[in-house]
N, CA, C and O atoms as a printed pandas DataFrame, in Angstrom:
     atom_number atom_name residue_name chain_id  residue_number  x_coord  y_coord  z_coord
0              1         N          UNK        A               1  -12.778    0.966    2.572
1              2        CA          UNK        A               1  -12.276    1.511    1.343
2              3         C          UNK        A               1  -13.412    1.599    0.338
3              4         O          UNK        A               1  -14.283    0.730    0.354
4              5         N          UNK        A               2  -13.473    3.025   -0.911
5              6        CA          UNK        A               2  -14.521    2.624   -1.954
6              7         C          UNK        A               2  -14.265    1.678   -2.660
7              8         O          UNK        A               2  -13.284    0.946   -2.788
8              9         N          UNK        A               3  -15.695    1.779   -3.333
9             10        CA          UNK        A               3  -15.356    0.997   -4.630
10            11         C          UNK        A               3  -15.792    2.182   -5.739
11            12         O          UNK        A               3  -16.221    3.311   -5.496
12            13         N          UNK        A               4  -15.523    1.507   -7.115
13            14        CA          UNK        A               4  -15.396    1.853   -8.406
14            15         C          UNK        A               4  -16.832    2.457   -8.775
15            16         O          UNK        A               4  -17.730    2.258   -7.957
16            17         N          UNK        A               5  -17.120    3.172   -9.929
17            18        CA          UNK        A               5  -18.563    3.188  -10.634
18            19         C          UNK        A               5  -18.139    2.400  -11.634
19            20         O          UNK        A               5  -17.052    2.317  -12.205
20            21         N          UNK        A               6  -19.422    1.690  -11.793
21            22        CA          UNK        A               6  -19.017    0.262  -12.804
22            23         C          UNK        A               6  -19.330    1.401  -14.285
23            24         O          UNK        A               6  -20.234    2.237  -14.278
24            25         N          UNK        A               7  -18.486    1.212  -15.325
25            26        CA          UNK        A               7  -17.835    2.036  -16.356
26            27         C          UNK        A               7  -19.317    1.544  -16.749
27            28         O          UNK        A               7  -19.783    2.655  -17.005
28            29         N          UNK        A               8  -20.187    0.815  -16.934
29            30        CA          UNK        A               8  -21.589    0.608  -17.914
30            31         C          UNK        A               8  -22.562    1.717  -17.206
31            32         O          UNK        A               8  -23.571    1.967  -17.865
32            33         N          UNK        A               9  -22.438    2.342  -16.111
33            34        CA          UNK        A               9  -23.135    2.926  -15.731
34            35         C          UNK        A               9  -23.158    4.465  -16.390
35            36         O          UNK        A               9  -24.166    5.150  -16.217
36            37         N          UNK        A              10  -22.321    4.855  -16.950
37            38        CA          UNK        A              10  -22.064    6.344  -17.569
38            39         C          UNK        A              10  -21.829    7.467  -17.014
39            40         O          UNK        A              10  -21.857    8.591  -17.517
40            41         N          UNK        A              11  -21.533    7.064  -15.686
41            42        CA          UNK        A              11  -20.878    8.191  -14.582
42            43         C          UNK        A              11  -19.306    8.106  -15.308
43            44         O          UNK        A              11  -18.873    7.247  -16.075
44            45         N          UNK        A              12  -18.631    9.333  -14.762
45            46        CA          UNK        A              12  -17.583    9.798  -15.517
46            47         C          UNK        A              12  -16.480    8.935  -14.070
47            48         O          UNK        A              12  -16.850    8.567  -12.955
48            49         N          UNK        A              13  -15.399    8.876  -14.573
49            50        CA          UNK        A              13  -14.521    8.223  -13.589
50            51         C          UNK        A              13  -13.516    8.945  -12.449
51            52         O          UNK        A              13  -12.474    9.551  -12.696
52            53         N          UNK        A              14  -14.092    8.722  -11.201
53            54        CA          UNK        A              14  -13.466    9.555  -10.523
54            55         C          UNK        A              14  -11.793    9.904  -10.115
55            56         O          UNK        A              14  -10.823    9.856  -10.871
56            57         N          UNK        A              15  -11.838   10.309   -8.481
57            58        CA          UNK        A              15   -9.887    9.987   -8.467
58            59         C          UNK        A              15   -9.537    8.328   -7.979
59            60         O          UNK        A              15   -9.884    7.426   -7.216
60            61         N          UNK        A              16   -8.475    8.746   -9.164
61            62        CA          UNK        A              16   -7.260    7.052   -9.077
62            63         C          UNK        A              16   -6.418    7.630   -8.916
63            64         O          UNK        A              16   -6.063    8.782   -9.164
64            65         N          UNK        A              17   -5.842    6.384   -8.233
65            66        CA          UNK        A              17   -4.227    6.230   -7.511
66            67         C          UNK        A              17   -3.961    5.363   -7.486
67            68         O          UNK        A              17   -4.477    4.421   -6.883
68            69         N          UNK        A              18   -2.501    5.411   -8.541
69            70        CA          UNK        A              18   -1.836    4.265   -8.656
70            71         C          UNK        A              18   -0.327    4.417   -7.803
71            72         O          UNK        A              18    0.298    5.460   -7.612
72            73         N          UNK        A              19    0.000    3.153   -7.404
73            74        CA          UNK        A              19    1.573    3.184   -6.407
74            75         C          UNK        A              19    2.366    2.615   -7.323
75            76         O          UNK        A              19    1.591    2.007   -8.060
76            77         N          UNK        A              20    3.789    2.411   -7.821
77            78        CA          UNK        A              20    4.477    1.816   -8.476
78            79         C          UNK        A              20    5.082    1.074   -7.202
79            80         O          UNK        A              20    5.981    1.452   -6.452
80            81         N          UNK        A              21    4.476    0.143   -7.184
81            82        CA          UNK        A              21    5.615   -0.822   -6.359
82            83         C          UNK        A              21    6.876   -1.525   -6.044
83            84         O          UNK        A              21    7.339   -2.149   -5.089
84            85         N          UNK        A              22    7.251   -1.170   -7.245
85            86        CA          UNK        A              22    8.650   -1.534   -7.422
86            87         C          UNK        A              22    9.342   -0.320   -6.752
87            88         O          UNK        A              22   10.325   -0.668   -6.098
88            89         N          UNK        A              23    9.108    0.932   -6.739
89            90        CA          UNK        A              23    9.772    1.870   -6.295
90            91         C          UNK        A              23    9.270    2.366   -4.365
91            92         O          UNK        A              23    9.947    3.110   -3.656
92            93         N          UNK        A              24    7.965    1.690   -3.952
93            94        CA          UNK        A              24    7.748    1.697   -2.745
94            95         C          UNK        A              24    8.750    0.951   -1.927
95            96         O          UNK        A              24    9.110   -0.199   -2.177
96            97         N          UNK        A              25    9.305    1.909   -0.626
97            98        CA          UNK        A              25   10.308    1.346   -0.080
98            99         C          UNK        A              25    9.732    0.945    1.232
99           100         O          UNK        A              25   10.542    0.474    2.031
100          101         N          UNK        A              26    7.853    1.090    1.806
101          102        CA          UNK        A              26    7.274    0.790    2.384
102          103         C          UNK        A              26    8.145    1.633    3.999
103          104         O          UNK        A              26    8.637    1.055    4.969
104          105         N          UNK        A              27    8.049    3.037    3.738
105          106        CA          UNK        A              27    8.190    3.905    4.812
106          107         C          UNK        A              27    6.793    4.092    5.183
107          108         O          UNK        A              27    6.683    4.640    6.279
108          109         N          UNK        A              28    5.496    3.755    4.507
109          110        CA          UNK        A              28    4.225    4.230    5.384
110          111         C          UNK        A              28    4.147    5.705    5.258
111          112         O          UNK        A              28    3.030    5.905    5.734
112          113         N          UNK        A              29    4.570    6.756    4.956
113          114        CA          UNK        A              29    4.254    7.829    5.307
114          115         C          UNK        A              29    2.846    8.268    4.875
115          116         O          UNK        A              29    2.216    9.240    5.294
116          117         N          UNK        A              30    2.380    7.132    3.721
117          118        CA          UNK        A              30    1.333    7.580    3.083
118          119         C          UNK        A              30    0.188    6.876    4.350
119          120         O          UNK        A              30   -0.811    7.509    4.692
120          121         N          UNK        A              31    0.434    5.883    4.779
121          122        CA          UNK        A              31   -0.585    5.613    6.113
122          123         C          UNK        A              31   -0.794    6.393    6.507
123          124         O          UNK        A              31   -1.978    6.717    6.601
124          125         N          UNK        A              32    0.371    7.324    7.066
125          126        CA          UNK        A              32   -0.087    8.423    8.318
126          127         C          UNK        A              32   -0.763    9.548    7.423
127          128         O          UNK        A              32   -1.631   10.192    8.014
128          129         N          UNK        A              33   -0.553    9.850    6.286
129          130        CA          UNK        A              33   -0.804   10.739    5.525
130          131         C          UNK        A              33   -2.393   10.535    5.053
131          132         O          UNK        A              33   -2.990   11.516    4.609
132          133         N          UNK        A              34   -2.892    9.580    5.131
133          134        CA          UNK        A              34   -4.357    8.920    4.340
134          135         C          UNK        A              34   -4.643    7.644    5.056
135          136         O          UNK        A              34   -4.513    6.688    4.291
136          137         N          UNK        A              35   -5.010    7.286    6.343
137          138        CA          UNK        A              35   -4.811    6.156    6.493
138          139         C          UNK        A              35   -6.547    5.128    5.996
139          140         O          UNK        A              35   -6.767    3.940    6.233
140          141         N          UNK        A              36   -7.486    6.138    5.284
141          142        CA          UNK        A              36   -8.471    5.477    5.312
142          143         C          UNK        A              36   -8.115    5.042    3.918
143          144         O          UNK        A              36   -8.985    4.212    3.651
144          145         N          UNK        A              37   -7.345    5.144    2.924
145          146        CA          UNK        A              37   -6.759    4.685    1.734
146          147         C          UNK        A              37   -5.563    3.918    1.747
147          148         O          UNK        A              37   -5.777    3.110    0.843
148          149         N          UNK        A              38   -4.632    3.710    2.128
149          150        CA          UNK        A              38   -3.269    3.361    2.395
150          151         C          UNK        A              38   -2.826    2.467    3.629
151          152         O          UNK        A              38   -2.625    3.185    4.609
152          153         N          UNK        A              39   -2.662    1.433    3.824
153          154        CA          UNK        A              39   -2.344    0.947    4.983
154          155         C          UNK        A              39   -1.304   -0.743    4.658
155          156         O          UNK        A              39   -1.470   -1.557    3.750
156          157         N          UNK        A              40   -0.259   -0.763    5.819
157          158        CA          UNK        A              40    0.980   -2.023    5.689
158          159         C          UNK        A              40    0.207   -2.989    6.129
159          160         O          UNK        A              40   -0.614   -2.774    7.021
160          161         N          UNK        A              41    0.366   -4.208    5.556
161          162        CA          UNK        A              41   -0.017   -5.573    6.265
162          163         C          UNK        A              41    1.373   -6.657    6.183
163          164         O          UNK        A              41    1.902   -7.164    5.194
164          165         N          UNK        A              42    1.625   -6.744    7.273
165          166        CA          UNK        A              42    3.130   -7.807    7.307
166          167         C          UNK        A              42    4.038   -7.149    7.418
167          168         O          UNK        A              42    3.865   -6.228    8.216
168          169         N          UNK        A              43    5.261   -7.206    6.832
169          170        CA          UNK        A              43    6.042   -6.617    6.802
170          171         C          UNK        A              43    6.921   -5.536    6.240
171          172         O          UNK        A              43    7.972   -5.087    6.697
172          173         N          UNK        A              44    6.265   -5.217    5.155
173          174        CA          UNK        A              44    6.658   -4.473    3.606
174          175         C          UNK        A              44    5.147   -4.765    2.991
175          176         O          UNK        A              44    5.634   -4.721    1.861
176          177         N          UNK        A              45    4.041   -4.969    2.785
177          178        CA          UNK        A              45    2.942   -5.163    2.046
178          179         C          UNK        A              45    1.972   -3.831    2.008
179          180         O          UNK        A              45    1.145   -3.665    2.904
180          181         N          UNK        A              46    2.088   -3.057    1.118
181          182        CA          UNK        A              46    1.134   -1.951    0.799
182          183         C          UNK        A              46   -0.200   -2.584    0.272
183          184         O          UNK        A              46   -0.410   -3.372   -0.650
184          185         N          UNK        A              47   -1.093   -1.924    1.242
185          186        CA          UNK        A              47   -2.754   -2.407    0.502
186          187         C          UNK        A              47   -3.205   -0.574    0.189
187          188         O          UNK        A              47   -2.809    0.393    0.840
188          189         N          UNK        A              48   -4.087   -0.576   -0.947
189          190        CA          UNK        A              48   -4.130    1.122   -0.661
190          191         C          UNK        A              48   -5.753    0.837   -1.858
191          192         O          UNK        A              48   -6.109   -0.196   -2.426
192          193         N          UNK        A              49   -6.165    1.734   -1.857
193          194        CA          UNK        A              49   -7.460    2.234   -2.619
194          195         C          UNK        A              49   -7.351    2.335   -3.483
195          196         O          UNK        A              49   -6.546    3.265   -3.504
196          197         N          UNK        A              50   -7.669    1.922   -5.115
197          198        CA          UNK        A              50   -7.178    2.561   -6.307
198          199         C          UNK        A              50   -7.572    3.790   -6.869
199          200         O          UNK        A              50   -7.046    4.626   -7.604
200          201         N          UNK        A              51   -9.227    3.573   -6.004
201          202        CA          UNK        A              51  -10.416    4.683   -6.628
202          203         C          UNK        A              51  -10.981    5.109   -5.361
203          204         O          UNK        A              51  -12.153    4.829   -5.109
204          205         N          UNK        A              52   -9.862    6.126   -4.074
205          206        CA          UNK        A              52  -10.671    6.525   -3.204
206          207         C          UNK        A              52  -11.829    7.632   -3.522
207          208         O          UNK        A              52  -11.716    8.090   -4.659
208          209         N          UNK        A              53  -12.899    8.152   -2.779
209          210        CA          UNK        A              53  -13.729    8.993   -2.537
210          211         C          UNK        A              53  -13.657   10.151   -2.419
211          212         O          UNK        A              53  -13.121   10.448   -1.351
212          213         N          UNK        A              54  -14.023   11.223   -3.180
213          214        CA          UNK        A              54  -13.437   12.621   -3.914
214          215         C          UNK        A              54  -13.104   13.057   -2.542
215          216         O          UNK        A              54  -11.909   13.304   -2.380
216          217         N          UNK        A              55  -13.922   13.221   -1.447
217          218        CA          UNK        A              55  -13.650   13.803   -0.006
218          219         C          UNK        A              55  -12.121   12.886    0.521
219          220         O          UNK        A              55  -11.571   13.328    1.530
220          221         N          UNK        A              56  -11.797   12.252    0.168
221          222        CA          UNK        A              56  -10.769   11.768    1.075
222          223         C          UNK        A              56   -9.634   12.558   -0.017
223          224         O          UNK        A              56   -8.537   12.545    0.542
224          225         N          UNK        A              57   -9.567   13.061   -1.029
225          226        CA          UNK        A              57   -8.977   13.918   -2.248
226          227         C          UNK        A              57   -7.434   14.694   -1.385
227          228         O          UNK        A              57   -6.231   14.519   -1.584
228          229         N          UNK        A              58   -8.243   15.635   -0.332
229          230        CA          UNK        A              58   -6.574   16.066    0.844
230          231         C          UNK        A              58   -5.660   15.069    1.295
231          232         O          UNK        A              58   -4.436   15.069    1.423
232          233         N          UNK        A              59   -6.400   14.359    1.471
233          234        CA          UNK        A              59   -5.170   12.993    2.026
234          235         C          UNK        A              59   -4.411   12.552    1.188
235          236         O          UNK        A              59   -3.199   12.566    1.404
236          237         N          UNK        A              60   -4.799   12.179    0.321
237          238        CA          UNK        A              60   -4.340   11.327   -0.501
238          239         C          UNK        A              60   -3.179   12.198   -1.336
239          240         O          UNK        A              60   -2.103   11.692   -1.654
240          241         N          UNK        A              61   -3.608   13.798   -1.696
241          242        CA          UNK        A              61   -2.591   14.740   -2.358
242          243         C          UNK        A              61   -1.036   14.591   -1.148
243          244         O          UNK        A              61    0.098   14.216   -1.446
244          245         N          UNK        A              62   -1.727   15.176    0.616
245          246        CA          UNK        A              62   -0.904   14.898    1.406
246          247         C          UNK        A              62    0.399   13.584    1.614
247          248         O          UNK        A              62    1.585   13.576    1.944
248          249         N          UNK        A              63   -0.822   12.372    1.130
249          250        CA          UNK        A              63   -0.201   11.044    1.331
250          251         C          UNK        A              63    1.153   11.350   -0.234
251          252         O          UNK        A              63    2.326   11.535    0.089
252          253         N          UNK        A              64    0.829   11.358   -1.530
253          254        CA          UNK        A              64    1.696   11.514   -2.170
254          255         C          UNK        A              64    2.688   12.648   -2.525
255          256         O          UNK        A              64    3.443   12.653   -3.497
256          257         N          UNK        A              65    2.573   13.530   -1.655
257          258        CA          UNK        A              65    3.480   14.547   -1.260
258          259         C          UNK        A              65    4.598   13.993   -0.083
259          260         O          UNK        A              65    5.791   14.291   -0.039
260          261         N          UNK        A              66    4.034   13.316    0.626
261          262        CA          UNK        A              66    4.679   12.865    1.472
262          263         C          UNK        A              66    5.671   11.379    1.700
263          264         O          UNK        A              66    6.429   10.931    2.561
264          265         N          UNK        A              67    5.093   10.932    0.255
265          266        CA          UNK        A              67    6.040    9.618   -0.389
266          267         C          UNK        A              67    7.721   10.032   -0.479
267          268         O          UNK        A              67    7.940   10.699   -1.490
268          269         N          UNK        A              68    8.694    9.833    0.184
269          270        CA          UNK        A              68    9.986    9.826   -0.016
270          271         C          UNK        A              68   10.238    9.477   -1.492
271          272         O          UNK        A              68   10.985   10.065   -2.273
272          273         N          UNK        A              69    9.588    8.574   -1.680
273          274        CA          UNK        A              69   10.407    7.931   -3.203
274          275         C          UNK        A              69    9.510    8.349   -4.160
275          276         O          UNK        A              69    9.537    7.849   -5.285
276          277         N          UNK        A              70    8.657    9.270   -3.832
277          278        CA          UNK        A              70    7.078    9.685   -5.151
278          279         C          UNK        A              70    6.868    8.272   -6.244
279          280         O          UNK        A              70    7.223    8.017   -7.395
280          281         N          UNK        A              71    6.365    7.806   -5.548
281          282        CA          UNK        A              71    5.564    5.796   -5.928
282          283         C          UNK        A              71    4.252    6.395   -6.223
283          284         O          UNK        A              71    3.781    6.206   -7.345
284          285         N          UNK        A              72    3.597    7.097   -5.354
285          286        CA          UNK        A              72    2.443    7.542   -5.528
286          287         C          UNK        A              72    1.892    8.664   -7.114
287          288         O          UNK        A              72    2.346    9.713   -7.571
288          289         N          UNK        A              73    0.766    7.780   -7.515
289          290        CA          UNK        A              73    0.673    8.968   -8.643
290          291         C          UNK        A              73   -0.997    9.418   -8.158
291          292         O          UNK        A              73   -1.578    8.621   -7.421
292          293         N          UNK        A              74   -1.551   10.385   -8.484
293          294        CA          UNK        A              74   -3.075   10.185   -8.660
294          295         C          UNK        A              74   -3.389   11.425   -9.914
295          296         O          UNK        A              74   -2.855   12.465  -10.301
296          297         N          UNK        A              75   -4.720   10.504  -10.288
297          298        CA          UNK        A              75   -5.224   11.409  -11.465
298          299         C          UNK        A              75   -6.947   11.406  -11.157
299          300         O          UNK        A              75   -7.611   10.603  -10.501
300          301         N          UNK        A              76   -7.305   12.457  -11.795
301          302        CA          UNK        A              76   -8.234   13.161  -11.781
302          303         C          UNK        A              76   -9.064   13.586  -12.660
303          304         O          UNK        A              76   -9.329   14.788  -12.620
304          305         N          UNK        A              77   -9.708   12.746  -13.694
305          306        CA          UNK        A              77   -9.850   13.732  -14.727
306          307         C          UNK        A              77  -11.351   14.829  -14.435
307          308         O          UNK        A              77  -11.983   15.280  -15.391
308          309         N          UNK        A              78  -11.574   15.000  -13.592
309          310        CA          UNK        A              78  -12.652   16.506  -13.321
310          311         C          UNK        A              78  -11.855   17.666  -13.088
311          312         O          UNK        A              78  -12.190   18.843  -13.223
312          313         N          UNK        A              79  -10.483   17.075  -12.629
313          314        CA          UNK        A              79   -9.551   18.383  -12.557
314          315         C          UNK        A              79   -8.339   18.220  -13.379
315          316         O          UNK        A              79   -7.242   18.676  -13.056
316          317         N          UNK        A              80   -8.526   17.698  -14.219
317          318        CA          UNK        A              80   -7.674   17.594  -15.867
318          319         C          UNK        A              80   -6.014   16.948  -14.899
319          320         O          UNK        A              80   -4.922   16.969  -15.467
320          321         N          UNK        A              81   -6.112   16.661  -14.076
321          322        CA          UNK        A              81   -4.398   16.131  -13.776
322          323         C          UNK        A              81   -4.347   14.534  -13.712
323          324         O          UNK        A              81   -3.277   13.958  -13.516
């Protein structure tokens, strides 16, 4: 998984994704959808990327398109969403 640009550095901030967990019903679809960002550990436990890597960007649109319960948000600000 990435990591972050540390905010002192003055690079602009890339894509985030946040899950609301309270509303994840832990169907995984976003695994199959992104699995280098998103993946179950146990039984119900979402681990996922906050700040994946602009190239992994399809998956991750895929992965939260593909959320049953839309838990998934991501933002962007190079592409204003």
């Amino acid at each position: 998984m990435s990591t972050t640009a540390d905010a002192s550095s003055g690079s602009s901030p890339g894509l985030r994704v946040c899950v609301d967990l309270n509303l994840c019903q832990a169907y995984a679809q976003c695994c199959y959808a992104a699995p280098r960002s998103f993946r179950i550990e146990g039984h119900e436990a979402l681990i996922y990327d906050p700040a994946p890597a602009a190239q992994d960007r399809a998956d991750i649109e895929r992965a939260r398109v593909a959320c049953p319960v839309q838990a998934i948000r991501v933002e962007d600000p190079e592409r204003g969403a």
